[in-house]
Structure formats: C-alpha cells, structure tokens
N, C-alpha and C positions, 0 to 999 in steps of 0.2 A: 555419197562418196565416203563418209566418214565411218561406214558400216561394211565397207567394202563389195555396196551393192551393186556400184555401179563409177564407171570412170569415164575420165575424155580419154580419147583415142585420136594422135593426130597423124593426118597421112597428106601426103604432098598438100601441104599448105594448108588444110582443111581443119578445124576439129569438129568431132563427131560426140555424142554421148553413148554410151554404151551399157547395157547393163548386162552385169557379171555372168547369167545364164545364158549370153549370147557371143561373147568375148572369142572363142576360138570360130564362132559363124564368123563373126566377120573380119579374124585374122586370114582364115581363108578368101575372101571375099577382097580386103583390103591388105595384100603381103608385107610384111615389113611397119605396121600401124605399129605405131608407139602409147602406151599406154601409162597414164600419169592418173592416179595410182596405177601399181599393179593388181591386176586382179586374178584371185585364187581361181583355177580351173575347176568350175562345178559345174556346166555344160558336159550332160551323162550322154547324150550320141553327137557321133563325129558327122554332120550332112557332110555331102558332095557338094561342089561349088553352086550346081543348078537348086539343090536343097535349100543349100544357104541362102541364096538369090533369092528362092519365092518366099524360107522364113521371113526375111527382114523387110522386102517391100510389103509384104501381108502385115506387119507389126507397123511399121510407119503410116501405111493404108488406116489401118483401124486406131491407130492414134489420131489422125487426120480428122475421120468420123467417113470414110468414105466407105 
C-alpha cells in the first residue's frame, strides 16, 4: 500500500484487496468499490465484464494453489 501497489477496496460491506494493475477490472466487476488508498490507473487494456470475471477468478484460483 505504501508504494501505491495495491489498496482495500470496500463494496457493500466487504473489503477486498486489490492490486493496482487490476483496479479498474474490478471497478467494472464491483461498481461504485471505494478505494482507500487511491490508486493510480496503470491497468494498460480495458476487459469487458466477462474478461474481467475470468481475470480475477484465474488470479484468486492461482493464489489459492488450485
């Protein structure tokens, strides 16, 4: 966070972690997600919602180990 790599993002009641090169996937994903910090937009292509969908389960998947 203190590098601006990555921030919580909270959405109806939840907070998430986020990291910066994924920030507008899942403002798509999550509308209206508040982010504390804010984070600079370096996320270089815009997915479509479906896009975004399979990026970040595939990223949580392989954090997982699955």
């Amino acid at each position: 966070m203190a590098e601006g790599r990555a921030a919580r993002a909270g959405f109806s009641e939840r907070i998430y972690w986020v990291a910066a090169e994924r920030a507008r996937t899942f403002s798509i994903l999550f509308p209206g997600a508040q982010f504390a910090p804010q984070l600079a937009d370096v996320e270089t292509a815009v997915p479509n919602r479906d896009e975004g969908l399979l990026t970040l389960v595939t990223g949580w998947m392989s954090h997982l180990g699955r």
